[in-house]
C-alpha angles and dihedrals in degrees: 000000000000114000143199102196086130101043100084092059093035103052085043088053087043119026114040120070104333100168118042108171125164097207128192128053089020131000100245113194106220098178134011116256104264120265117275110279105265108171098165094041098055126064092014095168107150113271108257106247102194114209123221096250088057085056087083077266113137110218129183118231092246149115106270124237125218109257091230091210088292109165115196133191113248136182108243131223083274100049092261127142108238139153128260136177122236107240087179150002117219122164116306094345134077108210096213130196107240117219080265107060092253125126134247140186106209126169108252089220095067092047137078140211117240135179092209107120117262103246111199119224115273118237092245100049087040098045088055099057093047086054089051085045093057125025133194081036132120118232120204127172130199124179105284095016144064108198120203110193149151094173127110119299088241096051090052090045089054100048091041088055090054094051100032086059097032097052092060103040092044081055094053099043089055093050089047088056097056094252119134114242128169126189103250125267083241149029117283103224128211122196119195123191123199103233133013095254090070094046093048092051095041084056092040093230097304088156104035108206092335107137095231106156100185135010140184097227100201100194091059093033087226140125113231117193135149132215108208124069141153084240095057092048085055111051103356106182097058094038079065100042075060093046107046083043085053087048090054104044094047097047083052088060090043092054096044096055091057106042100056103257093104120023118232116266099009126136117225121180112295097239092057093033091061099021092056089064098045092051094044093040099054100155115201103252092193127100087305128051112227142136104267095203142262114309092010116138112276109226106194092048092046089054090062092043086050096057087049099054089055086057085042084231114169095357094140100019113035094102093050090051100041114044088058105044115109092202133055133203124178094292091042092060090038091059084032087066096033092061099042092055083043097058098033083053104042104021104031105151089045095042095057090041088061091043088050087049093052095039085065086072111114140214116315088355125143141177122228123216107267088058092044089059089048097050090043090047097046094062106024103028146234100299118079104161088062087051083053098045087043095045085056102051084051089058098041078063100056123104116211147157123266113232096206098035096065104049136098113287122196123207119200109207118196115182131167139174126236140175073341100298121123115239131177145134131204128215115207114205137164095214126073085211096072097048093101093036085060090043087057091044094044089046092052092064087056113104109252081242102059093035088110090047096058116111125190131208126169131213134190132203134182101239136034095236105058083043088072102040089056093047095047094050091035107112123186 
């Protein structure tokens, strides 16, 4: 699940006004420049990891037991008699796979086996009870995707892009890697709510006040995600450079539950469970918003990567504390992802023979850590902290693309005239919200005398950088 636990603060530290200067007679510093952008620094809570029994999924406490391809008859949300297939036994309950892809804990004593063949709901049929299910909502189907949605067109049209791209080349770059993949028997559905509250009330406060923006539910089989967010009032384009990277990371996770690379339910180790889709969900963070490509460089994690390594944070030990944590905050997800695209880089065939090894992990199965650091040392070695010095010299080489860097900036200039000498100051700032916030700090520095005489212009630029050239060499 990708998370934002860190963005609040980070977007606070980076994106209001960042640049306060009182300029002519005398440079006036109104507000320090803002702390260096540690996203993964700041807000480092540990990353939410919902369990299946927290899904609205009742599981026995019990060993579980292979399906063996075992299919039962089972009364549907409608009171039909369909077939579904056992994903799992547990005690005295079969958790089953509906026509739908969904999940279901039956008891295996009102059940019964059958040999009759599992048909998969049709798009149609499937199309007209999520319409019932949410009303008000639009349904739109594609050919690997059913879309739910009451957001803005252009929200929709830019989720259905990512995935729509994404589906296919995720698809291509397995096969080119040897691993067996298969299109799923049915639709993968996303649903997309317009605001979090929705959301929040649609997922009955499974995250609290988490500020989870997205996430694969794999009970129901169904991405969840919401539009509107303080967040995204605040400093919009990079709340949608996070979203359509959210987009892009759970629908990896979507995709690689149905089409036999990572059983359902299963628990791989937390660092390649969450590193594979981050190396396979890079987004462009540019002026368009697009999926990059499997095993492109992911710009908003190696933003984070890159403020560390200015703190040389993690430089000799980062392998060793992340591949056997069971919980991930930002940073956690950030070196997640940098050793993921390190070793699919630079040790590919390795790499995919330890992913194959982990994708045998069934329903409900996990590995504890004595077998993880088996598993790891038996195809990468012993030495960790060379993999980690190695693993940073390989992303000190890496070019990308700074986030924050390449969006609008917007300089407030404030200027008056007095006993006829020209006066003025500029605020730089990365969020439209905070124009008139910058206008009210830039006019208190004005003297009570002159308040009458302050006059305000904005500017925009498309980068921060020649922001604050303009507004450094700016004079009133």
């Amino acid at each position: 699940m990708t998370r934002f636990t860190f963005l609040a603060r980070f977007l606070a530290a980076c994106l209001p006004v960042a640049l306060i200067a009182m300029s002519r007679p005398a440079a006036v510093s109104l507000a320090q420049a803002p702390p260096p952008r540690q996203a993964g620094v700041v807000g480092g809570a540990p990353v939410l990891r919902a369990d299946p029994s927290e899904m609205g999924i009742q599981i026995p406490k019990a060993e579980p037991k292979p399906a063996d391809g075992r299919r039962v008859l089972v009364n549907s949300d409608d009171d039909q008699l369909v077939v579904a297939n056992v994903l799992v036994e547990v005690g005295t309950r079969f958790l089953v796979i509906m026509p739908d892809g969904r999940i279901q804990s039956v008891p295996s004593a009102e059940v019964s086996l059958t040999d009759r063949p599992f048909v998969p709901v049709t798009v149609k049929d499937l199309s007209t009870k999520l319409a019932a299910k949410f009303p008000g909502f639009t349904v739109k189907s594609t050919r690997h995707f059913v879309y739910v949605y009451n957001t803005s067109p252009l929200f929709y049209q830019g989720t259905s892009q990512i995935l729509e791209s994404l589906y296919p080349g995720l698809m291509t770059y397995l096969r080119a890697r040897k691993i067996t993949v298969a299109d799923p028997s049915y639709p993968l559905v996303v649903v997309m709510f317009r605001t979090r509250k929705e959301w929040a009330d649609y997922m009955h406060g499974m995250f609290g006040d988490s500020s989870v923006a997205a996430f694969y539910h794999g009970v129901s089989n169904r991405v969840l995600m919401y539009e509107q967010s303080e967040i995204g009032e605040a400093a919009p384009e990079y709340a949608l450079k996070q979203i359509i990277s959210t987009v892009a990371h759970e629908g990896v996770h979507q995709i690689l539950h149905n089409i036999g690379v990572q059983q359902r339910l299963s628990r791989w180790p937390m660092w390649v469970s969450e590193g594979l889709p981050e190396y396979f969900a890079p987004t462009n963070v540019g002026k368009t918003n697009r999926w990059k490509g499997a095993g492109q460089v992911n710009d908003l994690r190696m933003l984070s990567i890159d403020e560390l390594l200015k703190q040389h944070y993690g430089e000799d030990a980062a392998v060793e504390g992340i591949v056997f944590s069971d919980d991930l905050d930002a940073n956690g997800y950030a070196w997640a992802w940098a050793l993921s695209h390190y070793l699919g880089e630079k040790k590919r065939e390795p790499f995919f023979k330890y992913v194959a090894e982990v994708a045998k992990l069934g329903p409900l199965e996990k590995m504890d850590e004595a077998r993880q650091r088996e598993l790891f040392t038996s195809h990468f070695g012993l030495d960790r902290a060379k993999l980690s010095t190695d693993m940073v010299a390989h992303l000190k080489r890496l070019p990308y693309v700074d986030p924050i860097e390449n969006m609008t900036h917007y300089v407030v200039l404030m200027h008056y005239e007095f006993a006829g000498k020209a006066h003025g100051g500029y605020a730089v700032t990365a969020s439209p919200k905070e124009i008139n916030k910058a206008r009210d700090e830039l006019r208190a520095k004005v003297p009570n005398y002159a308040q009458n005489r302050a006059q305000f212009d904005v500017k925009n630029f498309p980068t921060r950088t020649q922001a604050i050239n303009f507004a450094q060499s700016w004079r009133p």
